[in-house]
VOTIBA-12641 format. One record per residue (C-alpha): residue number from 1; residue in three letters; x, y negated, z negated. Coordinates in Angstrom, 2 decimals, padded with zeros to 5 digits. Layout:
VOTIBA-12641
<pos->NUM | code->ALA | x->X | y->Y | z->Z>
...
//
This chain:
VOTIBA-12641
<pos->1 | code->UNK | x->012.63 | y->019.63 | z->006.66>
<pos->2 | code->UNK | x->010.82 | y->018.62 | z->009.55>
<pos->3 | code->UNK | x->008.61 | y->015.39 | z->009.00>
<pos->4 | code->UNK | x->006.35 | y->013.85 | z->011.09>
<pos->5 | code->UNK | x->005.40 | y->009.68 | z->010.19>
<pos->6 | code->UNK | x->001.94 | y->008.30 | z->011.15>
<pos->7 | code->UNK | x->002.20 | y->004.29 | z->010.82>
<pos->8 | code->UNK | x->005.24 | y->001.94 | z->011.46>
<pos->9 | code->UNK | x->003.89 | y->-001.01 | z->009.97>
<pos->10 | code->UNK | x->005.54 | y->-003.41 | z->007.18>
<pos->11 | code->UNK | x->005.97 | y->-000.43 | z->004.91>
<pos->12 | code->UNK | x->005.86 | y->002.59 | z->006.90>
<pos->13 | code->UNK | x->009.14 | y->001.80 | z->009.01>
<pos->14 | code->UNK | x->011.73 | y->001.23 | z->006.25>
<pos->15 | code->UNK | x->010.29 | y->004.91 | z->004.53>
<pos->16 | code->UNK | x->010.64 | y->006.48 | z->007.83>
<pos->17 | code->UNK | x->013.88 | y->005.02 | z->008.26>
<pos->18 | code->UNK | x->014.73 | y->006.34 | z->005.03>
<pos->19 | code->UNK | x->013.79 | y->010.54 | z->005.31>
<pos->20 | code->UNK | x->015.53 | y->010.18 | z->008.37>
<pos->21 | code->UNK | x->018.43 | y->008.99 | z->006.62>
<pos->22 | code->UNK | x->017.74 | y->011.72 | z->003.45>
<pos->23 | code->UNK | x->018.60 | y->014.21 | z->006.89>
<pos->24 | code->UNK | x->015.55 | y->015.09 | z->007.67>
<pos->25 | code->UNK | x->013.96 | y->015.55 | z->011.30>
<pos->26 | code->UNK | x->011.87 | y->013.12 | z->011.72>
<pos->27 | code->UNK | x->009.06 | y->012.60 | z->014.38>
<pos->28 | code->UNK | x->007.60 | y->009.08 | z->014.69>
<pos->29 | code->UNK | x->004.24 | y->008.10 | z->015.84>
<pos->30 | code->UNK | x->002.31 | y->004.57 | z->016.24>
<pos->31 | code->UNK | x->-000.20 | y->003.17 | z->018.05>
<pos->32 | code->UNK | x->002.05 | y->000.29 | z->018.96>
<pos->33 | code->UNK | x->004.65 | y->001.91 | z->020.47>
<pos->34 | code->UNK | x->007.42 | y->-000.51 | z->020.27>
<pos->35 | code->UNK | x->007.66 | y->-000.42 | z->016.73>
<pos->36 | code->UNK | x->009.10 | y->003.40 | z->016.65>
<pos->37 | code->UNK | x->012.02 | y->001.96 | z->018.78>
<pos->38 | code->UNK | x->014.67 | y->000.88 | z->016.14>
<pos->39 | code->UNK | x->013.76 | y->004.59 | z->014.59>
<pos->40 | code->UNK | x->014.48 | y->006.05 | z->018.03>
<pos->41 | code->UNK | x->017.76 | y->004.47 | z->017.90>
<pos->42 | code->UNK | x->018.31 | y->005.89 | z->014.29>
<pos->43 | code->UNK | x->017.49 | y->009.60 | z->015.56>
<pos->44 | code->UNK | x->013.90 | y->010.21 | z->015.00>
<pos->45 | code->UNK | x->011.96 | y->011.63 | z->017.87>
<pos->46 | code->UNK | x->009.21 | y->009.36 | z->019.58>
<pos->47 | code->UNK | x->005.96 | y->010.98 | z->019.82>
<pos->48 | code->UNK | x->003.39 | y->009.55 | z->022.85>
<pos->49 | code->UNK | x->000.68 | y->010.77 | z->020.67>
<pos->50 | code->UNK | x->-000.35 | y->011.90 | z->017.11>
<pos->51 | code->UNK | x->-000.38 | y->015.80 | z->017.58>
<pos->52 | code->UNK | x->003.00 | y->014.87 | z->018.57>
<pos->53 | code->UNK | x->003.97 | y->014.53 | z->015.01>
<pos->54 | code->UNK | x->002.00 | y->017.28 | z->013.35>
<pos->55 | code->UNK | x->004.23 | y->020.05 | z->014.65>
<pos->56 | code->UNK | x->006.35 | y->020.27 | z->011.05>
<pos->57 | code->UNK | x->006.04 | y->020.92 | z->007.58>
<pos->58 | code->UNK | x->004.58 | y->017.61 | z->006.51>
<pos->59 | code->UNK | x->003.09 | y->014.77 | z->008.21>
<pos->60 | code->UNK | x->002.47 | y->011.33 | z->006.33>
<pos->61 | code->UNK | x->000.31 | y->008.66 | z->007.20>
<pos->62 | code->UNK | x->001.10 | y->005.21 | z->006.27>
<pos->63 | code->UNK | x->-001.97 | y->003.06 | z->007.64>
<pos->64 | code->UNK | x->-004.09 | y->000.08 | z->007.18>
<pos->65 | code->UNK | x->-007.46 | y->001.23 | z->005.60>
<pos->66 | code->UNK | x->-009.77 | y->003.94 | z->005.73>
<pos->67 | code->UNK | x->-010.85 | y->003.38 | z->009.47>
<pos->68 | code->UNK | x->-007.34 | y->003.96 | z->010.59>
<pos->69 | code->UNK | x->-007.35 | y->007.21 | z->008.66>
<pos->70 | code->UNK | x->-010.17 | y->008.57 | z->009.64>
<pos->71 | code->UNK | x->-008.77 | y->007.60 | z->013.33>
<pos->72 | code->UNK | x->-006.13 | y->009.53 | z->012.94>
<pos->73 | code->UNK | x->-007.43 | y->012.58 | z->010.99>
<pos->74 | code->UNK | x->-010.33 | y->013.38 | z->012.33>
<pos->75 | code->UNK | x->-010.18 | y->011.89 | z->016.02>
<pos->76 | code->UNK | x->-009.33 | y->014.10 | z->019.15>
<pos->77 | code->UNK | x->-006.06 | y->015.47 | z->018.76>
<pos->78 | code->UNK | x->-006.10 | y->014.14 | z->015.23>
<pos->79 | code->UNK | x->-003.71 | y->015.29 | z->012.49>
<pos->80 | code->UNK | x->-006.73 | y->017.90 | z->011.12>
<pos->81 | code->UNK | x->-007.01 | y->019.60 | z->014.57>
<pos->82 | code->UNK | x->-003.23 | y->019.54 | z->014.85>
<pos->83 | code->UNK | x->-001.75 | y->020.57 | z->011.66>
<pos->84 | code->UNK | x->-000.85 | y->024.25 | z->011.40>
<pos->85 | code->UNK | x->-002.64 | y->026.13 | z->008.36>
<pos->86 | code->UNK | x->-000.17 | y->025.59 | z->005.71>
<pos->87 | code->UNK | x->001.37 | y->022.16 | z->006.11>
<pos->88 | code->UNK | x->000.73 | y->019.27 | z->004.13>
<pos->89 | code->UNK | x->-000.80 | y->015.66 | z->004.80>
<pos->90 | code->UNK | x->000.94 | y->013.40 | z->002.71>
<pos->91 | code->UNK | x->-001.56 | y->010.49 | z->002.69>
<pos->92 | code->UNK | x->000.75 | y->007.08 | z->001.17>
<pos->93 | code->UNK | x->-002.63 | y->004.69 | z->002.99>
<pos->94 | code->UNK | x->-004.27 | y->002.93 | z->-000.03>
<pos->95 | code->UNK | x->-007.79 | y->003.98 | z->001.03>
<pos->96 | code->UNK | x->-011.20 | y->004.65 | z->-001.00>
<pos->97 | code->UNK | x->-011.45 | y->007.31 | z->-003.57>
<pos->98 | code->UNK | x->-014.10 | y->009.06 | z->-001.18>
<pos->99 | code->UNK | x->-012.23 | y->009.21 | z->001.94>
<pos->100 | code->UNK | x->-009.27 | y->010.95 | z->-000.05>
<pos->101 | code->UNK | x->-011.79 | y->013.47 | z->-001.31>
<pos->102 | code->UNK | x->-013.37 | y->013.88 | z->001.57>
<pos->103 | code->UNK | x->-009.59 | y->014.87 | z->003.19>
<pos->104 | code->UNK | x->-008.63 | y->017.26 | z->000.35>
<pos->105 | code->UNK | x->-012.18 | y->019.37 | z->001.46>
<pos->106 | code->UNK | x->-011.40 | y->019.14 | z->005.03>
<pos->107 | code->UNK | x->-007.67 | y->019.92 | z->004.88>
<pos->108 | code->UNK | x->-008.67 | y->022.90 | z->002.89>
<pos->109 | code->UNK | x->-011.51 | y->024.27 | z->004.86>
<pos->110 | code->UNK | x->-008.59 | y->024.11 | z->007.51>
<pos->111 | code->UNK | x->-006.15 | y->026.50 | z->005.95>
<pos->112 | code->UNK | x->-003.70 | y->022.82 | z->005.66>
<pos->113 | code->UNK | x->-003.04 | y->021.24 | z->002.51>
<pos->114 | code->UNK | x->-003.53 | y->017.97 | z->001.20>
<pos->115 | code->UNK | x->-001.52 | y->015.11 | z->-001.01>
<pos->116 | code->UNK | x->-002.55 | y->011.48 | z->-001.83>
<pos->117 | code->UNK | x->000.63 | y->009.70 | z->-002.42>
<pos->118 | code->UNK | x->000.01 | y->005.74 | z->-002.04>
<pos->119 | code->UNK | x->003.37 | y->003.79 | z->-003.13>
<pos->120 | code->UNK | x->003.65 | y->000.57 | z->-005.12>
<pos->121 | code->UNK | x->006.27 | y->-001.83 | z->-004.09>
<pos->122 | code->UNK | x->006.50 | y->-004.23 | z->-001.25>
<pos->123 | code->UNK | x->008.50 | y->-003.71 | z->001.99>
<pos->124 | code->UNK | x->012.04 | y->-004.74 | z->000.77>
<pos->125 | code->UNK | x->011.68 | y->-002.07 | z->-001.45>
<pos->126 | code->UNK | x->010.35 | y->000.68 | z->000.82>
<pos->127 | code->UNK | x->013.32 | y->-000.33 | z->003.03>
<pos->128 | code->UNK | x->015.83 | y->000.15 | z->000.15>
<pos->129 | code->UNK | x->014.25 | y->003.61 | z->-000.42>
<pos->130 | code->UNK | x->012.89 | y->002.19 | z->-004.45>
<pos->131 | code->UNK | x->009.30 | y->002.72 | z->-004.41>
<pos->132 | code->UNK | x->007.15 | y->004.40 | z->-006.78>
<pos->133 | code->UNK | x->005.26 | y->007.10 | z->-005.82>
<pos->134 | code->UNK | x->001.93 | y->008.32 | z->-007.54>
<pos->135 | code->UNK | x->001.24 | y->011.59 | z->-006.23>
<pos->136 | code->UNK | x->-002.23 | y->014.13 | z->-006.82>
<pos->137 | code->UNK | x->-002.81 | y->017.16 | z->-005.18>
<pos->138 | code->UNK | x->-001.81 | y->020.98 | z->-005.84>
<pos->139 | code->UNK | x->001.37 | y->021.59 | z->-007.31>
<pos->140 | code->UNK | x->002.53 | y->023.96 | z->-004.66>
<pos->141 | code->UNK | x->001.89 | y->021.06 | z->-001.68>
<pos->142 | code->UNK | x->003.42 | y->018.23 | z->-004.28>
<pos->143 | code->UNK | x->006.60 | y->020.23 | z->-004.45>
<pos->144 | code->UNK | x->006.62 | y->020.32 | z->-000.74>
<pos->145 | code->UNK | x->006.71 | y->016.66 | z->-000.45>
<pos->146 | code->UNK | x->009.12 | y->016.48 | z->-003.09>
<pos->147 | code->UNK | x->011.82 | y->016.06 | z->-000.72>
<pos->148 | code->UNK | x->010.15 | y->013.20 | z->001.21>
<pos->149 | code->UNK | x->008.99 | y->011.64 | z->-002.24>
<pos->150 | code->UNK | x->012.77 | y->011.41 | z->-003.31>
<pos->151 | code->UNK | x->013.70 | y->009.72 | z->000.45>
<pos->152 | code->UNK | x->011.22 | y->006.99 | z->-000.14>
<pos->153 | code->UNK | x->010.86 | y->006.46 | z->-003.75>
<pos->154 | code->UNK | x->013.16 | y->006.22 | z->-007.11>
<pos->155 | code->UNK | x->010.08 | y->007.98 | z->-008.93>
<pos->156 | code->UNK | x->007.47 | y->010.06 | z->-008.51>
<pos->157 | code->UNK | x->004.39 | y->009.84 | z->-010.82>
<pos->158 | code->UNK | x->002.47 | y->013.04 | z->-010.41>
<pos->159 | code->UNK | x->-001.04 | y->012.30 | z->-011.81>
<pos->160 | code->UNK | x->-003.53 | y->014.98 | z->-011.07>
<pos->161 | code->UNK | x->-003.98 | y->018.25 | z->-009.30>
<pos->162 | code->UNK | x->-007.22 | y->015.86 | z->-007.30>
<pos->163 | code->UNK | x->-006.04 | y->014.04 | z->-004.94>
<pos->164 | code->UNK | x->-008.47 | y->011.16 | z->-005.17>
<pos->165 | code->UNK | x->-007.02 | y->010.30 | z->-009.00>
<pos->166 | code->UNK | x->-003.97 | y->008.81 | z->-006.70>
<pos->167 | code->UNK | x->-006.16 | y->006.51 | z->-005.16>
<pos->168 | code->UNK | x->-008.02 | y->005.29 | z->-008.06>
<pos->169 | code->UNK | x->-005.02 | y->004.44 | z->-009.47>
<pos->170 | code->UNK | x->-003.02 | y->002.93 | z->-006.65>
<pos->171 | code->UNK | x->-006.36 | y->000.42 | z->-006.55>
<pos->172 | code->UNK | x->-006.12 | y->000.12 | z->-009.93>
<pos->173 | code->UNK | x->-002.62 | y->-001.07 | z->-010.05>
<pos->174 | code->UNK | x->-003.53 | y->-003.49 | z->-007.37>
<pos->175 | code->UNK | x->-006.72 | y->-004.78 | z->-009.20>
<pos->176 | code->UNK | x->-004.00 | y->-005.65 | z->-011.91>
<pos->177 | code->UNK | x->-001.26 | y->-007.43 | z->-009.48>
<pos->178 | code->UNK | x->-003.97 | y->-009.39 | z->-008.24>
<pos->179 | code->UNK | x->-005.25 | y->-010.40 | z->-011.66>
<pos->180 | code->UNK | x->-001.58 | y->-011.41 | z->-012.67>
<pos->181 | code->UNK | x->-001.22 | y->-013.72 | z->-008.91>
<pos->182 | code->UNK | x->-004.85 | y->-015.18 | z->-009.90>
<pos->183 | code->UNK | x->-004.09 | y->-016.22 | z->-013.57>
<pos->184 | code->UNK | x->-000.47 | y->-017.54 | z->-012.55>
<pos->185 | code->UNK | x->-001.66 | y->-019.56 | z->-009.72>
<pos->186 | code->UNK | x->-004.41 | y->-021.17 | z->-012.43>
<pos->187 | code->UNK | x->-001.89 | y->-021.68 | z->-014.99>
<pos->188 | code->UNK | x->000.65 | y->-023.16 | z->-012.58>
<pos->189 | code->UNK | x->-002.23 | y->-025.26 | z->-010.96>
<pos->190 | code->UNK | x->-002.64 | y->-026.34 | z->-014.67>
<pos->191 | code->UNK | x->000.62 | y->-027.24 | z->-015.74>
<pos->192 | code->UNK | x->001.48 | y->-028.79 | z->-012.30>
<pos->193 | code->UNK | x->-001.18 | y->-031.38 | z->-012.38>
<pos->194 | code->UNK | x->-000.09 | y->-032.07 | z->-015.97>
<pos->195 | code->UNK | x->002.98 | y->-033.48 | z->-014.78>
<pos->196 | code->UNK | x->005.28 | y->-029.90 | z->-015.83>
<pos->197 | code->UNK | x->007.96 | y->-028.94 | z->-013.16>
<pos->198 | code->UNK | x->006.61 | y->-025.31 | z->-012.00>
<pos->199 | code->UNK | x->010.11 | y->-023.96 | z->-010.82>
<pos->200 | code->UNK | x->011.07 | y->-024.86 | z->-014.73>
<pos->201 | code->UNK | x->007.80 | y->-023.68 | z->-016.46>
<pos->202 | code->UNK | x->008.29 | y->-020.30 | z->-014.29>
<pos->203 | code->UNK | x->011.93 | y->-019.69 | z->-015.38>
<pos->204 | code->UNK | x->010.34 | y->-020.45 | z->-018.87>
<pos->205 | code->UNK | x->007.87 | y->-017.85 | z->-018.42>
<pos->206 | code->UNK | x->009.69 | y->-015.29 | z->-017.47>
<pos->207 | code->UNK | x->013.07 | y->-015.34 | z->-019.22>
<pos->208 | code->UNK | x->010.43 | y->-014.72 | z->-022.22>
<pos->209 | code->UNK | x->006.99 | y->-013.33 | z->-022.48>
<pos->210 | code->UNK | x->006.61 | y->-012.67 | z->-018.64>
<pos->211 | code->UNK | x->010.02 | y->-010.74 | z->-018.07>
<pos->212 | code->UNK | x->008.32 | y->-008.17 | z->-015.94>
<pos->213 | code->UNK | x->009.34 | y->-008.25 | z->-011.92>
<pos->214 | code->UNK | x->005.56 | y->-009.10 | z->-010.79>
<pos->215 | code->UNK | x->005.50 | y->-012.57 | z->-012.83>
<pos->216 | code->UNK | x->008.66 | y->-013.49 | z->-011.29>
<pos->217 | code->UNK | x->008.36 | y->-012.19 | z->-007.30>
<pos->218 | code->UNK | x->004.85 | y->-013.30 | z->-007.31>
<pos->219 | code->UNK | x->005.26 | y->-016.66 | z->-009.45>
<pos->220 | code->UNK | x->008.11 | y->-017.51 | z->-007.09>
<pos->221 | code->UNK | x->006.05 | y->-017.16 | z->-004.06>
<pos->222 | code->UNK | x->003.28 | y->-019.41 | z->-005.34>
<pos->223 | code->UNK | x->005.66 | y->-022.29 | z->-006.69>
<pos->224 | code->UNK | x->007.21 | y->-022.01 | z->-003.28>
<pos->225 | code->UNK | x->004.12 | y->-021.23 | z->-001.00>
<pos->226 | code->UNK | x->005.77 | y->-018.59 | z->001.03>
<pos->227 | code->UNK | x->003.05 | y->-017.44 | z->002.21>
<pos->228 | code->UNK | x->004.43 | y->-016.15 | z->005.49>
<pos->229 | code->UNK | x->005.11 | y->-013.82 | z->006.88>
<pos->230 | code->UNK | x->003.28 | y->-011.68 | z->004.69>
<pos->231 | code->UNK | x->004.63 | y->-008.84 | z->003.26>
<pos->232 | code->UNK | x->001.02 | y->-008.01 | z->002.25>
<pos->233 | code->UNK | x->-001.87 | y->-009.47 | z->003.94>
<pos->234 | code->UNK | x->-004.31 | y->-010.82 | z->002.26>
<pos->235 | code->UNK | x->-007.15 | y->-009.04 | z->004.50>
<pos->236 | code->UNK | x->-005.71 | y->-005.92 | z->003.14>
<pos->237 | code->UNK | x->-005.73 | y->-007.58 | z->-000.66>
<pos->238 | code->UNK | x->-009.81 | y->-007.91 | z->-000.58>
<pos->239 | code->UNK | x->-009.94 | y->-004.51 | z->001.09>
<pos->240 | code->UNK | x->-008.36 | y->-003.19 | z->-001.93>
<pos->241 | code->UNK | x->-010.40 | y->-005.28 | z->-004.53>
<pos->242 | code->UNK | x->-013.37 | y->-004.06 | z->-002.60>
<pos->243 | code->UNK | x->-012.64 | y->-000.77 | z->-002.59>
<pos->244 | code->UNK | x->-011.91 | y->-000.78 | z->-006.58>
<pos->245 | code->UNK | x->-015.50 | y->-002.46 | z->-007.03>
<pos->246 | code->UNK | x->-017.02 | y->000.70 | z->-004.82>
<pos->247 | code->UNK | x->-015.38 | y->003.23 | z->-007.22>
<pos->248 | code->UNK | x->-015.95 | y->001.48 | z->-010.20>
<pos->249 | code->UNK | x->-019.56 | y->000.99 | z->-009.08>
<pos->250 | code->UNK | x->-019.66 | y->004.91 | z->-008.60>
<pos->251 | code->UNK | x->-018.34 | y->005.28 | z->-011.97>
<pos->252 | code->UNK | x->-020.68 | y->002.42 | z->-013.44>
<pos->253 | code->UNK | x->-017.43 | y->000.84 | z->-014.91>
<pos->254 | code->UNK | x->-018.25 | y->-002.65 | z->-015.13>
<pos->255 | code->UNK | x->-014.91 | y->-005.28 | z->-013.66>
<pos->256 | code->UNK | x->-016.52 | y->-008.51 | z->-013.74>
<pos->257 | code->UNK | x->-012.83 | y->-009.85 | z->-013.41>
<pos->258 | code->UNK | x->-012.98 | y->-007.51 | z->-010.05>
<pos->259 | code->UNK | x->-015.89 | y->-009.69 | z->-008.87>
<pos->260 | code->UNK | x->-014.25 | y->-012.88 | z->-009.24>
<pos->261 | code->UNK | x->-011.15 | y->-011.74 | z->-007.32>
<pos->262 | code->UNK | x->-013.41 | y->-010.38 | z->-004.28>
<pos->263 | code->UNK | x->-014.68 | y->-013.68 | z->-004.09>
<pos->264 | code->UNK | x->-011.42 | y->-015.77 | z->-004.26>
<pos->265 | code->UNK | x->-010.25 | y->-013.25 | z->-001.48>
<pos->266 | code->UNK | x->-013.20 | y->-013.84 | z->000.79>
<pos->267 | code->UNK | x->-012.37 | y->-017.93 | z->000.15>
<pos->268 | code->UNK | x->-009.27 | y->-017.73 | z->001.32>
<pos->269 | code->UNK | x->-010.46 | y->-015.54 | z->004.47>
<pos->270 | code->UNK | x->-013.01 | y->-018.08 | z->004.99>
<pos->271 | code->UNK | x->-010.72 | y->-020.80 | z->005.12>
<pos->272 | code->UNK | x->-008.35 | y->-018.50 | z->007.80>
<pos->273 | code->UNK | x->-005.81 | y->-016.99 | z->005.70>
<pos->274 | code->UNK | x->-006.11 | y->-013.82 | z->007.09>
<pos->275 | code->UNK | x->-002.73 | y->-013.28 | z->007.82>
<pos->276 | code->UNK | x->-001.22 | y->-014.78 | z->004.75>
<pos->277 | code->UNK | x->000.30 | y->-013.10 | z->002.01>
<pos->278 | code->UNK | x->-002.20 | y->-011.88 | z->-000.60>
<pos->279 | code->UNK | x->-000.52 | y->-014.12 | z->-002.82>
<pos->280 | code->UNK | x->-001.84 | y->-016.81 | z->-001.13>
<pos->281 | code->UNK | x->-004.73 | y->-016.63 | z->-003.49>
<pos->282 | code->UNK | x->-002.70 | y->-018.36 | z->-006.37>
<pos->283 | code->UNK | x->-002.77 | y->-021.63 | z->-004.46>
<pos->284 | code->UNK | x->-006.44 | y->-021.62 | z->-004.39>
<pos->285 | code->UNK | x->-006.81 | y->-023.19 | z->-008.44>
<pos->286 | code->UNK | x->-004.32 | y->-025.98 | z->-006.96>
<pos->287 | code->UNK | x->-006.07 | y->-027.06 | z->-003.84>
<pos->288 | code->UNK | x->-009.34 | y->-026.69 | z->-006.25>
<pos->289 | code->UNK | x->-007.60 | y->-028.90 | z->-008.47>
<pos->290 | code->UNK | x->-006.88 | y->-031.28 | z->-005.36>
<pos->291 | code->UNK | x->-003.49 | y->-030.43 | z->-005.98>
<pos->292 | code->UNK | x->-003.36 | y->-028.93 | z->-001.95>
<pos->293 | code->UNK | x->-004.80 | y->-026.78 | z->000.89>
<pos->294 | code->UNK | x->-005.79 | y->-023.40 | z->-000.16>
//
């Protein structure tokens, strides 16, 4: 299959890496061109710009927010102008319920078809090919990204025939990992300043009730504060908590514990964490605690 692949960043160059490595032809783009490089040397194709990679069957967009979509789709030479009638977007962003919406109209009204596919996992596992996919679209353009969901993912959660369902649950699933890094950075704030080692109390925790992967990756990088680099940044983390305030808002679903994240994000941007990892906000109980910085 020929693939094209919009956006090299932390996850979108290990699940290029890996369709080219399923044997597929792959076509690179990104607006920082240095970063297609070590695919070069793998065997993709470099494209100078981004109807360069919208000459296949599919072409999948791995970008920041909805800004950077809406760059790419709907800009000059953009992946709507360039996509021939019949080929699929596969759009793996995690962007707002109405911009994915608003793509499956205009993809359609173009004769192109349309697939929201955002992953969860962080980049070690997009470079060992073990994401999980959630998927909505039609079925004929999902089984045409089959083949690319299977080079990036170990499953493939196919959740509605809209494409904006994807989305709503992709933030969903991140309103919930951000609850769990809140509520273990308060608990290990607690114990902590109660004189309880937290590398112990965290084993304890999760070699029993806590046994899923989250409590232990993200428990791990609070007790340790590896914070950087950041796998994902914690701009991107109140972007996401915003965004699943503006669809529950729409849907007059009320997520008070929503609220309260939004604002621990925008206290850690306002104290420069920026570029942190997002689970930088489980230090913020300890330093309010005067246990450290946040």
């Amino acid at each position: 299959m020929k693939v094209g692949f919009i956006g090299l960043g932390n996850m979108g160059g290990g699940m290029a890496s890996n369709i080219l490595k399923a044997g597929h032809e792959v076509t690179v783009y990104n607006r920082t061109s240095a970063k297609a490089e070590a695919l070069a040397a793998q065997g993709a194709k470099v494209a100078l710009r981004i109807a360069g990679a919208c000459g296949g069957d599919v072409v999948v967009t791995m970008l920041a927010n909805d800004a950077a979509v809406e760059e790419v789709a709907y800009g000059d030479g953009g992946v709507l102008a360039s996509l021939a009638r019949g080929a699929t977007h596969v759009s793996s962003s995690t962007i707002s319920v109405a911009l994915s919406r608003r793509l499956a109209a205009d993809h359609k009204a173009a004769g192109q078809r349309y697939v929201a596919a955002p992953v969860f996992g962080r980049p070690e596992m997009a470079a060992a090919g073990k994401l999980f996919v959630i998927a909505a679209g039609q079925p004929e353009a999902i089984e045409t990204a089959g083949p690319v969901f299977e080079a990036v993912g170990q499953r493939t959660f196919v959740v509605s025939e809209n494409s904006e369902a994807a989305n709503l649950v992709k933030l969903s699933g991140n309103f919930l990992i951000a609850s769990v890094i809140e509520s273990l950075g308060e608990a290990l704030a607690l114990v902590g300043k109660g004189g309880v080692d937290q590398r112990l109390y965290l084993d304890m925790l999760t070699s029993t009730l806590f046994s899923a992967p989250i409590y232990k990756t993200y428990g791990t990088l609070i007790v340790e504060k590896k914070f950087e680099p950041a796998g994902f940044a914690a701009s991107l983390g109140q972007k996401d908590i915003r965004l699943a305030l503006a669809a529950a808002e729409a849907l007059r679903v009320p997520m008070p514990v929503a609220s309260l994240l939004r604002d621990r994000f925008l206290t850690l941007l306002a104290h420069g964490g920026d570029k942190l990892d997002w689970s930088a906000i489980g230090n913020l109980a300890a330093a309010d605690a005067g246990e450290g910085k946040g």
